[in-house]
C-alpha positions as CSV (number, residue, x, y, z in Angstrom):
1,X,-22.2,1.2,8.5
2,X,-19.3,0.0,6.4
3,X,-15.8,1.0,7.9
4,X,-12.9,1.5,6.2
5,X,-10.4,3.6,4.9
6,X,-11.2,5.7,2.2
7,X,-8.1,8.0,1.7
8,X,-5.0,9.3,2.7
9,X,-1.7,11.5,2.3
10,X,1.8,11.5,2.6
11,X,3.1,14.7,3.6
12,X,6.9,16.4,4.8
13,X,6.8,18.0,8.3
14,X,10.5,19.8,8.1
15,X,10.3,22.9,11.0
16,X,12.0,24.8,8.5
17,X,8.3,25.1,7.2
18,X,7.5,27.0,10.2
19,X,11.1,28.7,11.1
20,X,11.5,29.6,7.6
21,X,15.0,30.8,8.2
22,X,17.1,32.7,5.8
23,X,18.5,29.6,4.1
24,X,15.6,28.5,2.9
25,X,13.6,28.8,-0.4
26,X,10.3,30.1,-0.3
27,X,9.4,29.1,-3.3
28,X,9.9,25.7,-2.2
29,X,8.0,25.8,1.1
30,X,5.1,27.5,-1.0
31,X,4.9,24.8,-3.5
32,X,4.7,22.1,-0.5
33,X,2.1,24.5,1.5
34,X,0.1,24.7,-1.7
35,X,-0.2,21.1,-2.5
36,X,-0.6,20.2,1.1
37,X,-3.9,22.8,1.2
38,X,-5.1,21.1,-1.9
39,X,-5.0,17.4,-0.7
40,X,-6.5,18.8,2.4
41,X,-9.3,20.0,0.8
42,X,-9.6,17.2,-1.5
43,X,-9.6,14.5,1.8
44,X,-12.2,17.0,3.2
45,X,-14.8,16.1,0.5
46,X,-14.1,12.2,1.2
47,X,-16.1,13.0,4.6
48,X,-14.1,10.8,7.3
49,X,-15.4,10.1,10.2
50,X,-10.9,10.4,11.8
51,X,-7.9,11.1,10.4
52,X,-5.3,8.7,11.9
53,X,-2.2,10.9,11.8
54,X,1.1,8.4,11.8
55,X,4.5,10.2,12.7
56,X,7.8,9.3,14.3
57,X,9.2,11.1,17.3
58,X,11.6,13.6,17.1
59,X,13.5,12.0,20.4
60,X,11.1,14.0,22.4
61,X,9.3,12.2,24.7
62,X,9.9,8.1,23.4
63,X,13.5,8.0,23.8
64,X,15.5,7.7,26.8
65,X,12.7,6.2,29.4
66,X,11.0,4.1,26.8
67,X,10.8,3.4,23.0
68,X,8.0,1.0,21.3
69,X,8.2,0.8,18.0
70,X,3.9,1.6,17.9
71,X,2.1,4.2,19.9
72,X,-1.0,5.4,19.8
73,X,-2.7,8.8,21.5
74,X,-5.7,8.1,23.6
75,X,-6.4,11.1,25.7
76,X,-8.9,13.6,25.1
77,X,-6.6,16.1,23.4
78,X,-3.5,16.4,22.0
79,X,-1.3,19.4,22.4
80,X,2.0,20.8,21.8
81,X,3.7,23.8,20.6
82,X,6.5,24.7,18.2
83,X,7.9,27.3,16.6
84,X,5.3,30.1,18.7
85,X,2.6,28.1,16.8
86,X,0.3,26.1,19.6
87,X,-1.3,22.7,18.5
88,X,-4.4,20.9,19.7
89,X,-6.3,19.0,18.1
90,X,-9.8,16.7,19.6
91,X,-8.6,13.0,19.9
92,X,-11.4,10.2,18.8
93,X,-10.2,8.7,22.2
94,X,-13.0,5.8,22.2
95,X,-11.8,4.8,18.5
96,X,-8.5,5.0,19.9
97,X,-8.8,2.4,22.7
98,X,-10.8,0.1,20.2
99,X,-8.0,-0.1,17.9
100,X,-5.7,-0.8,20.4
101,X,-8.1,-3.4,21.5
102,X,-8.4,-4.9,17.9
103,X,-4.7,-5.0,17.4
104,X,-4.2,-6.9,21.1
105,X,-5.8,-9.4,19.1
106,X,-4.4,-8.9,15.6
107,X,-0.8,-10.5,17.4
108,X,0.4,-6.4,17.7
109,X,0.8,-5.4,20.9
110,X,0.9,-1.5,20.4
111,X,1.4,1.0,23.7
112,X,-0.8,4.1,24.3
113,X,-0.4,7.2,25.8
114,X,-2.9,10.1,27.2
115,X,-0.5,12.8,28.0
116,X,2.3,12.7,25.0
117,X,2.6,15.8,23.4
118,X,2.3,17.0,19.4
119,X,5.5,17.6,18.2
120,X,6.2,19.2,14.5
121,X,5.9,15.8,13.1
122,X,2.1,15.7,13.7
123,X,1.4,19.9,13.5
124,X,3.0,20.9,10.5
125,X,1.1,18.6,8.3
126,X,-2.0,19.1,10.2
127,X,-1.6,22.6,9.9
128,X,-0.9,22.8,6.4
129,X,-3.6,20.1,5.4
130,X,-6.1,23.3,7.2
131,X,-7.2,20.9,10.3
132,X,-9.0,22.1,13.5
133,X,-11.2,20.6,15.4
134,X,-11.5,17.5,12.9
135,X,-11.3,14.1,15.4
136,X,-7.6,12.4,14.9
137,X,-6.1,9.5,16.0
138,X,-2.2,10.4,16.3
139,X,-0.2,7.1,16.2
140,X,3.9,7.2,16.9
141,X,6.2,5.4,15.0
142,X,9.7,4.9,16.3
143,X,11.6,6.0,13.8
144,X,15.1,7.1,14.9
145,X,16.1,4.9,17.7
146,X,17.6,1.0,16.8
147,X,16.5,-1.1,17.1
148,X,13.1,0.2,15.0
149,X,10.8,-1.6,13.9
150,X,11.4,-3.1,10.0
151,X,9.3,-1.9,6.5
152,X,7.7,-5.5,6.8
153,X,6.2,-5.3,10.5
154,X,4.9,-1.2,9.8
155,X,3.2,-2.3,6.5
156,X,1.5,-5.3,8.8
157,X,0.7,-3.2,11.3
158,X,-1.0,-0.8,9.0
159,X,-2.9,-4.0,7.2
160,X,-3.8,-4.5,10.7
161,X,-4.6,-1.1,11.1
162,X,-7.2,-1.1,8.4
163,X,-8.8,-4.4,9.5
164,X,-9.4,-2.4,12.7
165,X,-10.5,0.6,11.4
166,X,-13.0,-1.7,9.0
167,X,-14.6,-3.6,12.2
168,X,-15.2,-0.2,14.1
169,X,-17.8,0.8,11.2
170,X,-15.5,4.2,10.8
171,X,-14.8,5.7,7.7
172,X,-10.9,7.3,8.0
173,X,-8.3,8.7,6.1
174,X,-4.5,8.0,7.1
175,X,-2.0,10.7,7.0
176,X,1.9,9.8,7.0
177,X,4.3,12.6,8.1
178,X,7.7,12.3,7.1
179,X,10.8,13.3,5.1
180,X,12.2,12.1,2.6
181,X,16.0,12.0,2.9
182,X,17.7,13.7,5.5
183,X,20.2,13.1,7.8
184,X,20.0,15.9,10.5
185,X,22.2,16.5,12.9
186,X,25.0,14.8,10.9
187,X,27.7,15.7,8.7
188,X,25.6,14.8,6.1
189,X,23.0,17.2,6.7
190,X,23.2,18.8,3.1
191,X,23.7,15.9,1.3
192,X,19.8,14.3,0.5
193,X,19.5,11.5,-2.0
194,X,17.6,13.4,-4.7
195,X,18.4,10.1,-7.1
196,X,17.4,7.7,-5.1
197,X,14.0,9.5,-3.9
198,X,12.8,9.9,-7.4
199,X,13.5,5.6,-7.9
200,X,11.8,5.3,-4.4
201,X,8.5,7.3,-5.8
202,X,8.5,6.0,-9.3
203,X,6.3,2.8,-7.9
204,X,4.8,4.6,-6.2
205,X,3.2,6.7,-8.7
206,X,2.3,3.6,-10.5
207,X,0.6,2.4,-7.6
208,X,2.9,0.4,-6.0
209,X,2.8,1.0,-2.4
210,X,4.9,-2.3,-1.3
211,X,7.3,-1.3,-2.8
212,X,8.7,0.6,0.1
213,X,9.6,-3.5,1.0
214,X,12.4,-3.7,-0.7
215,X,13.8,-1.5,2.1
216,X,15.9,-2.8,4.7
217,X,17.3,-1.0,7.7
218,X,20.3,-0.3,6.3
219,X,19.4,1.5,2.8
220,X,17.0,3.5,4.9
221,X,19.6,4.8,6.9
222,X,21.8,5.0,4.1
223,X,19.4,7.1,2.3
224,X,18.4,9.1,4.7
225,X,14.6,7.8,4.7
226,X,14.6,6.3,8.6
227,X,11.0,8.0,8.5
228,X,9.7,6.2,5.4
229,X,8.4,3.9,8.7
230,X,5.8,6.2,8.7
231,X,5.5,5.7,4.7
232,X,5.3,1.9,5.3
233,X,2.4,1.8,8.0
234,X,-0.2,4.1,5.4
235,X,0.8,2.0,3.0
236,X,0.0,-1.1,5.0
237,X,-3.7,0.5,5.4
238,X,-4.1,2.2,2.3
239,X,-3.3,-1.2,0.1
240,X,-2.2,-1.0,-3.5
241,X,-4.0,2.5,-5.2
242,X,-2.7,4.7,-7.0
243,X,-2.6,7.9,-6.1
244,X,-3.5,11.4,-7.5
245,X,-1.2,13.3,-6.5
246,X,2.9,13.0,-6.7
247,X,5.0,15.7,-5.7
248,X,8.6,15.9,-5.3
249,X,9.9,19.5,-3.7
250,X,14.2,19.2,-3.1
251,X,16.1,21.3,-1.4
252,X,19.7,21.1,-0.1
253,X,18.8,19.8,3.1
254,X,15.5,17.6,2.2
255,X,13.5,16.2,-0.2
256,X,10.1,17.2,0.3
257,X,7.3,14.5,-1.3
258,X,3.5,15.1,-1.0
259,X,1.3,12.3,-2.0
260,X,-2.7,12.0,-1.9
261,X,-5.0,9.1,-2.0
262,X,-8.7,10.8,-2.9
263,X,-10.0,8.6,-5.4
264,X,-11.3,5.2,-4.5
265,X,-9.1,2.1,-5.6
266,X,-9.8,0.4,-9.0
267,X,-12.2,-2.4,-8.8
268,X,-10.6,-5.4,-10.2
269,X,-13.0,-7.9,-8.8
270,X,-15.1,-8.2,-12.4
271,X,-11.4,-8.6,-13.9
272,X,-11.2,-12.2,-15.6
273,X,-7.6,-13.3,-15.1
274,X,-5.4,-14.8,-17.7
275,X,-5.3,-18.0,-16.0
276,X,-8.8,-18.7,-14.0
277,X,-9.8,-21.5,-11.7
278,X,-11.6,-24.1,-13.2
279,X,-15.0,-24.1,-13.9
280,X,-17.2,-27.3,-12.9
281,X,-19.2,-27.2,-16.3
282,X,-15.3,-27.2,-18.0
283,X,-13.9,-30.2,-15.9
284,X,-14.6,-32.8,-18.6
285,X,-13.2,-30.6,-21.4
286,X,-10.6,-29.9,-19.0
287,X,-9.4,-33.3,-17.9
288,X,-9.6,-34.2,-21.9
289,X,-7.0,-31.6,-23.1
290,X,-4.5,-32.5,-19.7
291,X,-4.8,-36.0,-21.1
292,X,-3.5,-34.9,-24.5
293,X,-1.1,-32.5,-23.0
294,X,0.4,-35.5,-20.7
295,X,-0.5,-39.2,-21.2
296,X,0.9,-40.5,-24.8
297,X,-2.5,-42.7,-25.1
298,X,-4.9,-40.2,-25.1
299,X,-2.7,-38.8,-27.5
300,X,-2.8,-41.8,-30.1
301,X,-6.6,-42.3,-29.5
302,X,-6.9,-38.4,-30.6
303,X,-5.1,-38.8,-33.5
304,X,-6.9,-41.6,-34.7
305,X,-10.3,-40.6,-34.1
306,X,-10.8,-36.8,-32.7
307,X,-14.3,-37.1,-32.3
308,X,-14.1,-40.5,-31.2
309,X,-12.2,-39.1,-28.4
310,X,-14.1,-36.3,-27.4
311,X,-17.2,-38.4,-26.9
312,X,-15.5,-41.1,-24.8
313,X,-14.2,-38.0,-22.9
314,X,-17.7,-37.2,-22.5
315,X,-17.4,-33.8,-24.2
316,X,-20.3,-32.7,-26.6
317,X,-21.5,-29.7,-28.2
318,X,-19.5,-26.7,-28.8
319,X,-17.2,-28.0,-26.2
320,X,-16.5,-31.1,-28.6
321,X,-15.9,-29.2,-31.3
322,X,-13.7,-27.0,-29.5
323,X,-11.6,-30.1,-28.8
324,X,-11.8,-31.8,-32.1
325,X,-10.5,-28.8,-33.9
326,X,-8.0,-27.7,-31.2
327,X,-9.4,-24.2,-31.5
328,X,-7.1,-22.8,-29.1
329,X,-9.0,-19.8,-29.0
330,X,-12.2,-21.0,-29.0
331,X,-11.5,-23.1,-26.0
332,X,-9.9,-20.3,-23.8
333,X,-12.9,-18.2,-24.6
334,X,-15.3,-21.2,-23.2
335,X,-13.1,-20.5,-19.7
336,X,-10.8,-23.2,-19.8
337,X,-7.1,-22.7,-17.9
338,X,-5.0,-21.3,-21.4
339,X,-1.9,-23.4,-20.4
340,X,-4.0,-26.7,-20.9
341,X,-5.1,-26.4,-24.7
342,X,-1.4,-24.5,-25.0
343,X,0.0,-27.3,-24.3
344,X,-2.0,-30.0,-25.3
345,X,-1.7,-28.4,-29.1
346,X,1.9,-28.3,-29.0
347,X,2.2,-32.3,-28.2
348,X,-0.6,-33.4,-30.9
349,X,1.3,-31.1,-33.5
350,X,4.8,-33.0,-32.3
351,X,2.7,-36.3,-32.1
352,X,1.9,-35.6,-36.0
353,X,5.2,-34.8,-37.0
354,X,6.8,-37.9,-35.7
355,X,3.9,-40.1,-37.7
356,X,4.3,-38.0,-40.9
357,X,8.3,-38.3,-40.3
């Protein structure tokens, strides 16, 4: 069986989704509960085998004592409560250990607990994506504690991740929980960066998921987007797909953005590219028109006697009078590297105008 990973989501996890106090819109949390159940359902028909959850901490458990930048959950469950709602979810702990294993020797050196707890990070989104007893594999990001890991090494370890997932013959979806921006607990708490989360997205939308990149430490915690870590490993595993859902739910203390991955990636394998390799049965057509593009000789002997040329270069057929005629088009549709006959052309029509000068 074929592993990989066939889908994924990335989905807000603010506890004002759960605390829904006074100063919150309920429009807004209903939009994001909505579109959550929807992507949900639409990663249930994908049938995975795990959903690999990836979250940051909340300075819960990997803070003080110890902080790696990648953790993953191996124990049987996972459990935790917030806000009078209780979470446990069934752990693929076997899968678990054999990505950990995988990534030992992938140059990642990841650390693993069997006791951490599920924080808000990992049970809202679960919650409102209608999990139960679904297998997971919850993996920790450290998100909020320098130094953190950079949008480079999570979108590598997320490559890495897939490559994993790929060799263990599993078919999974990835699920990124985080905010957009935010700065709580600061005195900039109300103060997200609506502008600059609809330029983050726009790529996105397109398709673009290395785009998150371009982000260095600093314009993260500029923006308010510390968690777009999260962002950076899915991306890492999902590659570049577009995906079918975009959402973008502000409110005066977040930006809430749901994103969903259901449909398989384009296939671009059967694609011909502007520029291809070069094709054995083109070399001697090939090496003829570089000659002409480059080499003043071949130039002269052209002019004098096209066909002349062409058979010396060993060119016949439609190849030869592809060359004889310069048939730019013609010779690109026989395969042959575009810049070649481009520039070739360009020289014999200079060539002429010098001798007709």
């Amino acid at each position: 069986m074929e592993g990989q990973i066939i889908g994924g989501a990335m989905l807000p996890h603010a506890p004002q989704f759960f605390t829904q106090p006074q100063t919150e819109d309920r429009a807004v949390i209903a939009s994001v509960q909505r579109v959550a159940a929807q992507i949900g359902e639409g990663l249930r028909t994908l049938r995975p085998d795990v959903w690999i959850v990836v979250s940051n901490d909340h300075a819960q458990q990997f803070f003080q004592r110890c902080a790696p930048p990648f953790t993953f959950h191996v124990g049987g469950r996972a459990t935790g409560d917030f806000a009078g709602r209780r979470f446990d979810f069934r752990v693929a702990s076997d899968l678990a250990f054999q990505i950990v294993r995988e990534l030992y020797r992938s140059d990642f050196d990841p650390a693993f607990t069997s006791t951490a707890e599920i924080d808000y990070a990992l049970g809202i989104p679960l919650t409102h994506i209608g999990l139960t007893d679904e297998p997971i594999v919850p993996v920790y990001v450290n998100a909020y504690l320098p130094p953190q890991p950079t949008m480079e090494r999570c979108y590598t370890f997320g490559r890495a991740l897939a490559r994993a997932v790929a060799l263990s013959g599993k078919r999974a979806v990835v699920i990124a929980s985080g905010g957009m921006s935010h700065f709580p607990g600061t005195d900039r708490y109300s103060e997200p960066c609506l502008d600059w989360d609809r330029a983050a997205l726009a790529p996105l939308a397109r398709g673009n998921l290395r785009s998150l990149l371009a982000y260095d430490e600093a314009e993260l915690d500029n923006t308010g987007n510390i968690e777009l870590r999260c962002w950076a490993v899915a991306a890492g595993a999902l590659g570049e797909r577009k995906p079918d859902i975009v959402q973008l739910d502000p409110s005066w203390h977040h930006n809430y953005a749901s994103l969903a991955w259901m449909s398989a990636p384009a296939d671009t394998s059967a694609q011909a590219p502007h520029y291809p390799q070069i094709d054995p049965a083109l070399v001697a057509l090939t090496d003829a028109l570089h000659a002409l593009a480059h080499e003043d000789d071949a130039r002269q002997r052209f002019l004098a006697d096209p066909a002349g040329y062409a058979e010396a270069a060993g060119v016949s057929g439609e190849q030869a009078r592809a060359l004889v005629g310069l048939d730019g088009p013609l010779i690109v549709g026989l395969g042959v590297h575009p810049l070649v006959p481009f520039i070739a052309k360009m020289q014999i029509e200079r060539a002429r105008a010098r001798t007709q000068s």
